[in-house]
C-alpha positions in Angstrom: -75.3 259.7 100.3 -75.5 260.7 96.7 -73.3 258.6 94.5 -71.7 258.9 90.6 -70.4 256.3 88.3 -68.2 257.6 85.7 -65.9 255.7 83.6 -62.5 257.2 84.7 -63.9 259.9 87.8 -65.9 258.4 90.5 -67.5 261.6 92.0 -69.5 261.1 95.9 -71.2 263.9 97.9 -71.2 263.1 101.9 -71.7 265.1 104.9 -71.0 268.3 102.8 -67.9 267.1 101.6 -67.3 266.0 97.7 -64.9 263.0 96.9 -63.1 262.9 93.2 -61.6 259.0 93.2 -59.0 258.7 90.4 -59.9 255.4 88.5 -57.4 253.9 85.8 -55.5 251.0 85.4 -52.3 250.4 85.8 -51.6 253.5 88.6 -54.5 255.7 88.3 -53.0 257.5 85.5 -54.8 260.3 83.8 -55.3 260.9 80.0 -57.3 263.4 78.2 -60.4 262.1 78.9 -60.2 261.5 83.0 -58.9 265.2 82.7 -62.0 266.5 81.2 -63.6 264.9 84.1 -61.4 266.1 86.4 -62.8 269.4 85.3 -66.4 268.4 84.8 -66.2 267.2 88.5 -64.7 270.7 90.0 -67.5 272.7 88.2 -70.0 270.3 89.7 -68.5 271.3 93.0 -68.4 274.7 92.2 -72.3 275.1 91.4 -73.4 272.8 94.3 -73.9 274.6 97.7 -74.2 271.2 99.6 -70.4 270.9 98.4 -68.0 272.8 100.9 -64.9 270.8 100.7 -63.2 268.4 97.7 -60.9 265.4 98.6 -59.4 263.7 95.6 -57.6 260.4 95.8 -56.6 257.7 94.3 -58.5 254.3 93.8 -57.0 251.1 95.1 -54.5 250.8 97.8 -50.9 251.7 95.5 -51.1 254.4 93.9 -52.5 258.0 94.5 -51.8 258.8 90.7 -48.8 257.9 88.8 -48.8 260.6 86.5 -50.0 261.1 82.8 -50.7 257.7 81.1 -47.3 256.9 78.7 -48.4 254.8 76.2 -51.1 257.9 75.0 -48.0 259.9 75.0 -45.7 258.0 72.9 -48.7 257.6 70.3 -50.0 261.1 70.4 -48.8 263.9 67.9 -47.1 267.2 69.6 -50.1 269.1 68.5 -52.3 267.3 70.9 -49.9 266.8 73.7 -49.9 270.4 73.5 -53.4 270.9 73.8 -53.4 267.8 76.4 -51.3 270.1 78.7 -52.8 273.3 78.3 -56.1 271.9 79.2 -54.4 270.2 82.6 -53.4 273.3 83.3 -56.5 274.8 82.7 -58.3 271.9 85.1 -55.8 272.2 87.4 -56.2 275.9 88.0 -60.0 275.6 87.9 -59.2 273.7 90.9 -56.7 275.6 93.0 -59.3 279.0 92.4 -62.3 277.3 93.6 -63.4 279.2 96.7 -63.7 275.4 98.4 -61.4 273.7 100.3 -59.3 271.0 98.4 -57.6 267.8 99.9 -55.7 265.4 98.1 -55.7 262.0 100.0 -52.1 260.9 99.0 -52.8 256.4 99.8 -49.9 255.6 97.6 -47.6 256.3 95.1 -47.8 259.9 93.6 -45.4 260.5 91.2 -45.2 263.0 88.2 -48.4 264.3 87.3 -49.8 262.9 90.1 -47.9 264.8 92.1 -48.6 268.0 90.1 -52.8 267.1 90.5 -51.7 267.0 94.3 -50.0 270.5 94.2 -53.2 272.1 92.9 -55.0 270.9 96.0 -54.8 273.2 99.0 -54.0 270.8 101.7 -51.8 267.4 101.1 -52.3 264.1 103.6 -50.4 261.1 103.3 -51.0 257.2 104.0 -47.4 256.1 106.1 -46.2 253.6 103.9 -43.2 252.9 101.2 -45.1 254.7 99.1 -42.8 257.6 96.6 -43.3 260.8 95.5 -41.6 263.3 92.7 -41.1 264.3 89.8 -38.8 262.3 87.6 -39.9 263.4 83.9 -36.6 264.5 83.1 -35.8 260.5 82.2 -38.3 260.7 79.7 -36.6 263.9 78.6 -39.2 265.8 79.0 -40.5 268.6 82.3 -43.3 268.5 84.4 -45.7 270.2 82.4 -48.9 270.3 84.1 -47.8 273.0 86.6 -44.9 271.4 88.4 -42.1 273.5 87.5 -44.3 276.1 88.5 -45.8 274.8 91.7 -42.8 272.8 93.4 -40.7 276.3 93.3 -43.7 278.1 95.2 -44.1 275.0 97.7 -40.6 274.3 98.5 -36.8 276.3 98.5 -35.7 276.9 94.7 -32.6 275.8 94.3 -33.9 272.2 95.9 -37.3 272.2 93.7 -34.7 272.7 90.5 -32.5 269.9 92.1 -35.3 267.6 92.2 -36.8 268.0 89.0 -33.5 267.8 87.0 -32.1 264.7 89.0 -35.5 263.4 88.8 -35.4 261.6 92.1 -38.3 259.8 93.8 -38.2 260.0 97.7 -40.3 259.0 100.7 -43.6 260.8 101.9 -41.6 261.8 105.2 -38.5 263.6 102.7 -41.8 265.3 101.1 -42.8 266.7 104.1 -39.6 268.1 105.8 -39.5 270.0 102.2 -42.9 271.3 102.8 -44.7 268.7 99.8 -46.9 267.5 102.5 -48.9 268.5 105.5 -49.5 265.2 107.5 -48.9 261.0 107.2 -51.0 259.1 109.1 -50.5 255.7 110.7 -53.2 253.3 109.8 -54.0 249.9 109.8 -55.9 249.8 106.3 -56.4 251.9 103.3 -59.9 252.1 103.9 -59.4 253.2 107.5 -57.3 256.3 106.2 -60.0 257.5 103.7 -62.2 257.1 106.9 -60.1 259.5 108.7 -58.9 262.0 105.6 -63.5 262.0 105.5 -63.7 263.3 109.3 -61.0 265.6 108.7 -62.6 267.6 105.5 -66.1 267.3 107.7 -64.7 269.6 110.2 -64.2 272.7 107.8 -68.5 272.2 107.0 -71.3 273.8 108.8 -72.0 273.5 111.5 -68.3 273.0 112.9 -66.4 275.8 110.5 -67.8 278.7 108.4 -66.6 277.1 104.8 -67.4 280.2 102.8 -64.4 281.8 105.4 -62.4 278.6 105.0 -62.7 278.8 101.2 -62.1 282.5 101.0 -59.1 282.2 103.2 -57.8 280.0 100.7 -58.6 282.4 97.6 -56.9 285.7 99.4 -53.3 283.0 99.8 -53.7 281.4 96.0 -54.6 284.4 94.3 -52.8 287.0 96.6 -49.8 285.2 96.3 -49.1 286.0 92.6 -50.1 289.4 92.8 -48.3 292.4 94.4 -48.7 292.7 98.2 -50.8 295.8 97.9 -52.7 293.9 95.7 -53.1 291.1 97.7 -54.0 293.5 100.3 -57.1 294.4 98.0 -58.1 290.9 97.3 -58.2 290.4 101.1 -60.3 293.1 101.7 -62.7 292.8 99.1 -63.4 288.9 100.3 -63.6 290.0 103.6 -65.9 292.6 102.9 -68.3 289.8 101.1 -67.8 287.7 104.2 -68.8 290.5 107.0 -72.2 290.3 104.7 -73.0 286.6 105.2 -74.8 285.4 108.0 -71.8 283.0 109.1 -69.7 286.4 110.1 -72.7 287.6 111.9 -73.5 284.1 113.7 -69.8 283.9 114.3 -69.6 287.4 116.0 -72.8 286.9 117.7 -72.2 283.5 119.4 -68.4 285.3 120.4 -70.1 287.8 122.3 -73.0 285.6 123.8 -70.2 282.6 124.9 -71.3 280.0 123.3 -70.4 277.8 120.3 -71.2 279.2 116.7 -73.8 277.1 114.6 -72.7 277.7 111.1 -74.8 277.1 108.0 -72.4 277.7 105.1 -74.6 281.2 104.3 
């Protein structure tokens, strides 16, 4: 198992899958700095072959992320709050286009822009707990500015994502999945036996069990289709399919169809 120290990112490689753990006290919050690590972290993942799939979560047992760190705010001048966001954004997108599976491992609290670094991952699993999600930055009188507005109105209804946001409500992982904000909560006796699980999950989209250049351009044609005419999402599709049928997963994948037996993917 290779393993990273960083001051505000802890990055570990295992069994093909890549784990970003959100480090920052009080309630994981993120400044500029974990941002740009954030970012350093997905390009790592991106140029890394060994890396098929990215779980990012929180560290401790109460909080996911809570959102941007406050106090930088309140002493930081609009020029580089405005430069703070665009590059979030920028990070954030980074992640949602790379061709890899992401997972965000919700074990606690994940409010604000924690909840906006969750939308940018591609699959959302929660720890059952009292745990709250949202987005309340209207009582700061300000928006979610890091891609919520944006992201919560794709996820969810429109009319409910705009009620949310402007009564600023926090609510219950189980209200965040009957809107659609979350795939899964899982019942478990300990933090540490969740991250066990959330790690067996992301395993099974790796070679050998799942082709993960498919899985990952499966979830290209949805991000990137989905904000592009259909007929143009009809292009993207093709085209990744077309780079797919050239790999020798698709051919393993066809071959071991026709012969009856169980594929024995490589990630190729």
């Amino acid at each position: 198992m290779e393993s990273t120290q960083t001051k505000l990112v802890v990055t570990s490689v295992k069994n093909g899958v890549m784990t970003l753990e959100l480090t920052f006290d009080p309630g994981n919050c993120y400044t500029h700095e974990m941002m740009r690590q954030i970012d350093e972290a997905v390009l790592k993942a991106r140029f890394d072959e060994k890396v098929h799939v990215i779980v990012i979560r929180g560290s401790g047992e109460k909080f996911f992320c809570a959102g941007a760190d406050i106090n930088m705010l309140k002493t930081a001048d609009p020029t580089f709050k405005y430069y703070f966001c665009l590059h979030a954004n920028e990070t954030l997108n980074r992640l949602e286009h790379t061709p890899k599976l992401v997972i965000a491992a919700l074990n606690g609290h994940t409010v604000g822009g924690g909840l906006e670094i969750a939308m940018a991952a591609d699959i959302r699993i929660a720890r059952k707990g009292n745990s709250k999600v949202g987005l309340p930055e209207v009582n700061l009188g300000v928006l979610a500015g890091t891609g919520g507005t944006q992201r919560i109105s794709r996820l969810i209804n429109k009319s409910k994502a705009i009620e949310l946001m402007v009564t600023g409500e926090t609510y219950s992982f189980e209200t965040a999945q009957e809107l659609g904000l979350i795939n899964q909560i899982w019942e478990t006796a300990s933090n540490q036996e969740f991250l066990d699980k959330v790690q067996t999950y992301a395993e099974q989209f790796c070679p050998p069990n799942k082709a993960s250049k498919a899985v990952g351009r499966i979830k290209r044609a949805v991000q990137s289709g989905l904000e592009v005419p259909f007929e143009s999402g009809m292009a993207i599709e093709r085209e990744l399919q077309q780079l797919l049928f050239q790999g020798e997963d698709a051919k393993e994948g066809i071959t071991a169809y026709v012969e009856k037996r169980k594929p024995a993917f490589t990630g190729k």
